[in-house]
C-alpha positions, 0 to 999 in steps of 0.5 A: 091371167088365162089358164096355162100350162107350162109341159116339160119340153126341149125346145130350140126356136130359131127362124120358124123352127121348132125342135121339142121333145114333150112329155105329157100324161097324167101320173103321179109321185106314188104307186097303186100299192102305196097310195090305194092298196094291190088286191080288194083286201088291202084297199078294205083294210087301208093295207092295215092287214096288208103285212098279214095277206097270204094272198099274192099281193105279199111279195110287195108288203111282206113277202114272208106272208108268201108262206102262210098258205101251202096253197098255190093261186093264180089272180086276176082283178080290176083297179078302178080310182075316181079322182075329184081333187079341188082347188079353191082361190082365196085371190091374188093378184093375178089368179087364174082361170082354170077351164074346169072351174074348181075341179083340177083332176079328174082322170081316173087310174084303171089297172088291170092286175095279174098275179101267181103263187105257187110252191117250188119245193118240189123241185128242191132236194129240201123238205123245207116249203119255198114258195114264189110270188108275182103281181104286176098291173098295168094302167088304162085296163092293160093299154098303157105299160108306163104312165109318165108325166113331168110338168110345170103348172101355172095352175097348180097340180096335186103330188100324190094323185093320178095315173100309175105307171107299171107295178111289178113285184116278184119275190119268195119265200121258206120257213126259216124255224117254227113259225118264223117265215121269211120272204125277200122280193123285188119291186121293177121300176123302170128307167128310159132314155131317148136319143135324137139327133137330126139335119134340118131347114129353117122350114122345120124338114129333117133329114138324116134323121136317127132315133133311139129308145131304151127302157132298163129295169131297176131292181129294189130290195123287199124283206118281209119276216113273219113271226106266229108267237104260238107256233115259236114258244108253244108248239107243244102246248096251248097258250094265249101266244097261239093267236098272236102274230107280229110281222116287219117289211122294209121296202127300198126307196125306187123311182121311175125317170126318163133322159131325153137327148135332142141334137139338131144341126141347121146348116148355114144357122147352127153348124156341127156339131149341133145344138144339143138338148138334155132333159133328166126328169122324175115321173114316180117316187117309192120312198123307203118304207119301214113297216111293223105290224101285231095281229091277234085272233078273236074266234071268227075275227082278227084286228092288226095293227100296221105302222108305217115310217116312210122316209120322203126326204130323199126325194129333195135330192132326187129333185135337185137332179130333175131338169124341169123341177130342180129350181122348185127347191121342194121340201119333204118330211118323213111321216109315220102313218098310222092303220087299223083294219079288222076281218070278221068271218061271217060263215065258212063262205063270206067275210068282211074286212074294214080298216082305217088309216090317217096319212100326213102329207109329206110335202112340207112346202106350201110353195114350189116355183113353177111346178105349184105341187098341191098335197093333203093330210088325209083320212083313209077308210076301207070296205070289203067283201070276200067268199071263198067256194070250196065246191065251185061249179065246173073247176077243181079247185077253190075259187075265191072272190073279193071286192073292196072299197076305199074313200080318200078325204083329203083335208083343206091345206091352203098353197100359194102359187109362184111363177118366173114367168116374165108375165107374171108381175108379182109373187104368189100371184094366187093363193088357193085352198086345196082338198078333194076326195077320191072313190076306190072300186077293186075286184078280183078272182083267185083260183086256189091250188 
């Protein structure tokens, strides 16, 4: 069997007519902030700090955190991912020639980020300190604004890995008591529609042609509420509470998705009212995430805990609504993933922050008809570097300067792939061994107001 794959499209062929609509790009079921971290910070920790950030990546994991630091900032970074994942064949009966050998992707994800803090509380009637976040990125180094994908693949294709469609976080925060912060936030998805509708000959030339495009934005609910255990027991005293600090977020589930509808009339072969063509198919799924987290401070240093509950089974609903993967019958578990992370203040300039974390596949499948989804367990570890200038030459203000790194090993998972095409005579016509790793480069520069 040669190598192929099978794009989501309408298709209608009659004589030598071909009406399609095709949706092609690399991207993926998961987003930056989920899959890698926002800011060089969380990728260094494995977003095992990420609910105790003051910075403004906080309006997506702890909007509460907003409130942590009075100071206002503005941020500008680079996201860089380098992607090798494999597929290695254990045979079959008709296994397949992938043109790229055992490497089946590729192609990086490259985000340039954006982000603002600054504290409103002047513009209330309140002394209590309100303060607003936003973080946006957007794939191709500002080019692309929605990464979309939705495929088929005889070939096999990785669930969690590729290009990322538009992040858009925006939310606040106040001090609701004593050292008790809350934050509430929206992460922005998108949901597109396309009508197309058309008079044609059998030799493919339209006329009366009429098209329309619509994208809506989709709001989701972000709660984040941050607890510093000194200040709330021991504001009048010292105690060993005074270095302890505890934080819950919830994140709503979103995804992004696109409708197409096509209708053509062929006069003398399909009169009207046509014949029409629908497709409703998902590109990224943000599943519900339950997070809690405990920080407690040594001197120069601080070591956080993170768990996660992220709860994948609603995407086999989402699924069954999907025109191109509804016939896959996918199957997902809820996971806990477990971080740890640690930052070490070396002097009143540079620290250093690392972090580790372990992330169950929430593919339970091992299986998925035509689509052939391909996902790993996999270990995650974080470097970073931050400084911090107080006196930086030429501006007023502090500057802050961060780099991260992150490794993605993905561990060996074997995955029969299946097909109904008529050519393919038996089932699973291969099986295959999955695994890979991915290299994470971020930087960014935040100026402190």
């Amino acid at each position: 069997m040669s190598a192929s794959r099978r794009y989501g499209r309408l298709a209608c062929c009659t004589g030598g007519l071909l009406l399609s609509v095709m949706i092609t790009a690399q991207a993926n079921m998961g987003n930056t902030a989920t899959t890698y971290g926002v800011l060089p910070t969380d990728i260094a920790s494995a977003q095992a700090l990420s609910l105790f950030n003051s910075q403004v990546s906080a309006t997506y994991y702890n909007p509460a955190y907003l409130a942590a630091d009075t100071r206002g900032e503005l941020t500008g970074g680079l996201f860089h991912a380098d992607h090798e994942l494999r597929v290695n064949s254990q045979g079959g009966p008709q296994p397949i020639v992938r043109a790229g050998g055992d490497v089946l992707e590729d192609d990086p994800s490259q985000q340039v980020l954006i982000g603002m803090k600054t504290n409103l509380t002047s513009l209330t009637r309140y002394d209590r300190p309100l303060y607003l976040g936003f973080m946006a990125g957007v794939e191709k180094y500002g080019k692309e604004m929605m990464a979309f994908n939705s495929q088929t693949s005889q070939e096999g294709q990785f669930f969690n890995y590729g290009r990322q469609p538009l992040f858009l976080n925006i939310g606040g925060a106040m001090q609701l008591w004593r050292g008790i912060d809350v934050g509430v936030s929206a992460r922005v998805t998108l949901h597109s529609s396309a009508d197309l509708s058309a008079r044609t000959d059998l030799a493919g030339n339209t006329q009366y042609e009429a098209l329309s495009v619509e994208a809506k934005p989709v709001f989701r609910p972000i709660v984040g509420v941050n607890i510093n255990w000194g200040e709330t027991l021991c504001s009048q005293t010292d105690c060993w509470l005074d270095n302890l600090e505890t934080a819950f977020s919830y994140r709503g589930y979103s995804n992004t998705h696109t409708s197409v509808k096509a209708n053509t009339v062929i006069p003398g072969t399909i009169p009207s009212p046509g014949l029409t063509l629908a497709i409703k198919t998902l590109d990224s799924f943000q599943p519900e995430i339950i997070a809690a987290g405990v920080q407690y401070r040594f001197g120069r240093a601080r070591v956080g805990f993170t768990g996660e509950i992220q709860r994948w089974s609603r995407l086999e609903d989402e699924f069954e609504r999907d025109t191109l993967k509804d016939q896959a019958n996918l199957s997902f578990r809820d996971i806990f993933i477990p971080r740890l992370g640690a930052e070490f203040q070396v002097n009143d300039i540079f620290s250093v922050t690392t972090g580790v974390a372990y992330e169950k596949s929430a593919l339970k499948s091992d299986r998925s008809l035509d689509v052939n989804y391909l996902d790993n367990d996999r270990l995650v570890v974080g470097l970073g570097v931050s400084a911090e200038f107080k006196n930086a030459p030429i501006l007023a203000y502090p500057v802050r300067l961060d780099v991260g790194y992150q490794y993605h090993h993905l561990r060996d998972r074997d995955f029969d792939l299946v097909s109904s095409d008529p050519n393919v005579t038996t089932n699973p016509y291969e099986t295959v061994t999955a695994d890979g790793e991915v290299h994470v480069f971020s930087g960014s520069i935040t100026l402190k107001f």
